[in-house]
N, C-alpha and C positions, 0 to 999 in steps of 0.2 A: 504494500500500500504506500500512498504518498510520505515522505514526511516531511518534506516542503513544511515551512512556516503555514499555518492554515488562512487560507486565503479567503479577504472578505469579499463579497457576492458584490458584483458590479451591476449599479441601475444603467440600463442603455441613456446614452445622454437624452435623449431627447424628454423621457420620463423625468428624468432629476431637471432637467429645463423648469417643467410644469410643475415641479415638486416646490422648486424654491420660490415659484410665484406665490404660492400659496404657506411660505413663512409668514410668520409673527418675526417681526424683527425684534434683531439682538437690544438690549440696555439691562440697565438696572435692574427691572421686574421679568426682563422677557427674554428670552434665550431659545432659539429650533437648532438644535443639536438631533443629525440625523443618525442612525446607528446600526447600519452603514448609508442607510440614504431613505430620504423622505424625510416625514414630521414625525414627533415624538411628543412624548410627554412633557420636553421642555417648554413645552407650552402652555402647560399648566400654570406659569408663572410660580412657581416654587421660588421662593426666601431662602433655601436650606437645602442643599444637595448633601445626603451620605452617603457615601459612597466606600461598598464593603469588596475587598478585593482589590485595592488602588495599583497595586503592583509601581512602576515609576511612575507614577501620574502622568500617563498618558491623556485620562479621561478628563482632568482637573486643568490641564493646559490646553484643551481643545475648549473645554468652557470659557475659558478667561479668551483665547483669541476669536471665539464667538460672540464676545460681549457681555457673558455674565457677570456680576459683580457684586452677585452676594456670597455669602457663605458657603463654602465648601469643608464636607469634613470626612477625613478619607481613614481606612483603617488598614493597614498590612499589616501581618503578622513576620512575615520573615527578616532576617536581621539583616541582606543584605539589598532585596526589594525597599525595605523601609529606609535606607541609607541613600537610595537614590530619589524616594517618593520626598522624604526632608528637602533634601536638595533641593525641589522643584519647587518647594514650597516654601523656601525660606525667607522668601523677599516680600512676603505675599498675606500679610495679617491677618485678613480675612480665609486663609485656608489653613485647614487644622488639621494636623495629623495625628494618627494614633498607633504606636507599634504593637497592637493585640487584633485576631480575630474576633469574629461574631459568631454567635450561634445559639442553638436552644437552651446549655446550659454553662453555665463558667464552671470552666476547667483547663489542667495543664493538659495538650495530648499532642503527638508526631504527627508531621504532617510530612509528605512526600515531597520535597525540594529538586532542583535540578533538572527540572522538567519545562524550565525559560518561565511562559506565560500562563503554564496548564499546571501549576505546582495547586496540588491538593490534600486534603484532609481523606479523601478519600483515593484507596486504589485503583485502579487500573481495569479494567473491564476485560474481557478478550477480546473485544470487540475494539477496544482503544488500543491494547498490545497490537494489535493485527494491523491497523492504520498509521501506527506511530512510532517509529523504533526508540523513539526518546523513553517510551514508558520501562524500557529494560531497566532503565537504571534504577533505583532505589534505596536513595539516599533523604536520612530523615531529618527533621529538625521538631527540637519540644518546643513552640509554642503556648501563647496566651488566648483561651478565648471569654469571651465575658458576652451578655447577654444587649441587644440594643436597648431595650430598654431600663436596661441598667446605668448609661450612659447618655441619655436624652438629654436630662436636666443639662449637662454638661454642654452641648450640641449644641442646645436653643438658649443659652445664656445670653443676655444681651440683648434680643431679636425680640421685638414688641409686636409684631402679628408673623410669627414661623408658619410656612408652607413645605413642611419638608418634603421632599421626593429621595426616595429611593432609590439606588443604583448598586445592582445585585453583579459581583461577575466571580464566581469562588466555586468553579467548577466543579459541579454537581452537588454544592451545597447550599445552594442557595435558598432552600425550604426552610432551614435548619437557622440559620440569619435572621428570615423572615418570623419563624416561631419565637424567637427571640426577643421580637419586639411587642410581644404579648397585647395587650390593649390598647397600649398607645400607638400599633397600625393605624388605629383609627384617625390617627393626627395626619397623617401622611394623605399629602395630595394625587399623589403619584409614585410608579416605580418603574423599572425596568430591569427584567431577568431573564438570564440564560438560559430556556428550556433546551431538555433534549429528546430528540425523536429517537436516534439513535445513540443509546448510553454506552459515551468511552469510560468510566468513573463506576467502579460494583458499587451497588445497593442506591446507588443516585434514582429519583425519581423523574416516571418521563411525564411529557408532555402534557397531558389529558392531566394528569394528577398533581404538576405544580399549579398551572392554570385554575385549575379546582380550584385548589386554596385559595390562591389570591383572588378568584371571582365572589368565594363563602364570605372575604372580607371588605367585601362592596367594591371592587377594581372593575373595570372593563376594559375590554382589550380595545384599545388604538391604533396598535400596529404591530405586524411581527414579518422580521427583518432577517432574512436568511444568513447566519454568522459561515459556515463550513458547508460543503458538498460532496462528495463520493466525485472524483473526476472520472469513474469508470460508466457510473449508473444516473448522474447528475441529484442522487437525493441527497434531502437537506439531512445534514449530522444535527446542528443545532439552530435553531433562531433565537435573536433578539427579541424578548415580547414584551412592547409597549402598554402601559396601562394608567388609566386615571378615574378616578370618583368623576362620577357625572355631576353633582353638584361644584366642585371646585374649575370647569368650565370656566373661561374668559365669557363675560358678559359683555 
């Protein structure tokens, strides 16, 4: 199988043409961050991006050269991911970092490193070994993880009406994050998470069953954005799926 760096899904231009007519422009309150193309949930005008899985803040410097300018608060667990997410954030007041993961319950536990961008708390699938020859490796590190909403308070300190949005990418954990934030999901405007159709990551949950939940939590889907492919079969490995509270709509 491939193991090419996984490539993001290309909108034919003429598509992404029509897509960016139809932004919310960037400022203060409003940011269309496409992922990897079209609108998103940045349109929810979210105050408060956290964002769980920052890895080098990729995500957090495509907001700031998109326009956003509110709060960003990012969490990586790894010690040398985190070294470079710092970095990116240093100049930068309003983005906050955190060296611990998220998840349903705080605890120390290994997480699989050495795998670039696809470094997990969970294994390896045979389905992911068979796609990937990176997953051979198996190299751990103990980690922090602590619950979201254990660390809210902290998040929205300051922020006199917070809209936070979610931004999930902790390969094939991302249920596990989201239980974490116990009732105070309910504060959240917005998210965005890694489903998968086809699971590289054992015991990760697919598609039909993260959706679930975040639909049981009042989300609806906005958009879902094809992340990986099969270059043999063209099927989607994962998408990006966009979501927001109907009520938190731009009026």
């Amino acid at each position: 199988m491939d193991e090419r760096t996984p490539r993001r899904y290309r909108c034919p231009s003429a598509l992404r043409r029509g897509l960016r007519r139809t932004d919310v422009p960037a400022g203060g309150r409003h940011v269309s961050l496409r992922p990897p193309c079209g609108r998103t949930a940045g349109e929810v005008r979210g105050e408060l991006r956290l964002r769980r899985g920052a890895n080098a803040g990729q995500y957090g410097r495509r907001l700031r050269q998109l326009g956003y300018t509110g709060r960003i608060v990012s969490f990586e667990p790894t010690e040398e991911a985190f070294g470079k997410l710092e970095k990116a954030a240093k100049d930068d007041p309003e983005w906050w970092v955190f060296p611990f993961a998220l998840g349903r319950e705080e605890a120390t536990q290994s997480m699989h490193v050495g795998w670039a961008t696809m470094n997990s708390l969970l294994g390896a699938s045979d389905y992911g070994k068979e796609r990937y020859r990176r997953f051979a490796k198996d190299r751990t590190e103990e980690i922090e993880i602590r619950r979201l909403d254990s660390v809210m308070d902290k998040a929205l300190a300051g922020l006199t009406d917070p809209r936070p949005y979610l931004k999930m990418d902790t390969q094939g954990y991302d249920l596990e994050v989201f239980a974490g934030a116990g009732d105070r999901i309910e504060e959240f405007v917005g998210l965005q998470s890694e489903v998968a159709v086809l699971r590289l990551y054992e015991g990760s949950p697919g598609m039909s069953e993260a959706v679930a939940a975040y639909e049981d939590s009042g989300f609806g889907i906005t958009g879902m954005y094809p992340v990986t492919r099969e270059d043999t079969t063209g099927r989607v490995v994962e998408f990006d799926c966009v979501m927001m509270r109907a009520a938190a709509a731009p009026k």
